[in-house]
N, C-alpha and C positions, 0 to 999 in steps of 0.2 A: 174361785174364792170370792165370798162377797164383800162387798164395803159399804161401810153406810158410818153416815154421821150423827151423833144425837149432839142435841142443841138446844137452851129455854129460848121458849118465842121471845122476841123483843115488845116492848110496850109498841102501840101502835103512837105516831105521832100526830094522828089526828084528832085524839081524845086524848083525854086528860085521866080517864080511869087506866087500873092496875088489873085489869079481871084477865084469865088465862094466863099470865105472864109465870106461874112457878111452874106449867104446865111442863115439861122434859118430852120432845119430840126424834124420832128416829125416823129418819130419813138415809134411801137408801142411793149411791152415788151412780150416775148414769153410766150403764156398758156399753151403749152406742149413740154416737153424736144426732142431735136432732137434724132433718133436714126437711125441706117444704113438699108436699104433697105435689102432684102438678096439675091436677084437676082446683084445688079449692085454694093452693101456695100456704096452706097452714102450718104450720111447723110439727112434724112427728116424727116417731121410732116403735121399731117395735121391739120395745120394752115397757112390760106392762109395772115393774115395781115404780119407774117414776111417779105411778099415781099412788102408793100406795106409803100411806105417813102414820105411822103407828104413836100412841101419847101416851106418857106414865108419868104417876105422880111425883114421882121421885130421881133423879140421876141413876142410884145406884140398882133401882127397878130395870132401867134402862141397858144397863150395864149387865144387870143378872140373864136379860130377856137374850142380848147378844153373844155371851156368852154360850149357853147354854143352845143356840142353835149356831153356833159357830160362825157367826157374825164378826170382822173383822171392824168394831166400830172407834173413830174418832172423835172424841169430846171436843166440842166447840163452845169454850167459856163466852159468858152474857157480858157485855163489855159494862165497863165501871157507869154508874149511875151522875151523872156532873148536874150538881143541881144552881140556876141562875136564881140567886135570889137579889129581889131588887122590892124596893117598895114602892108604892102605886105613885106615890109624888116625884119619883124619879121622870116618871113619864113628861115632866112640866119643866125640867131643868133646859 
């Protein structure tokens, strides 16, 4: 059985732009734990789907895609938008 999660990317918090963010990503859940190589101590498995991150414009493209190959997928909501607003004179109090 496989599983995988579809999820919209988060904004990035280091910029200030919105671009990629309605983007719907499927991502597929790891079947064996990472462990360190012991020549190079880098972290691996041999599980090649960890690399592989499929994107659809839509949730429900998402949803159709796992579906239809019998993908057991988990919807992972984009959490609420909290917006700080303050005016620039605030800065001076």
């Amino acid at each position: 059985m496989t599983i995988a999660r579809i999820y919209q990317r988060p904004k990035n918090a280091m910029q200030s732009g919105r671009a990629r963010t309605q983007i719907w990503v499927l991502e597929y859940e790891p079947t064996e734990p990472k462990r360190p190589d012991p020549l190079t101590g880098w972290a691996g498995s041999g599980d090649t789907r960890d690399q592989l991150r499929l994107t659809f414009p839509t949730l429900e493209a998402a949803q159709a895609y796992a579906a239809r190959e019998s993908i057991t997928a988990h919807v992972i909501s984009a959490p609420d938008r909290t917006l700080k607003l303050q005016a620039y004179a605030d800065n001076f109090r």
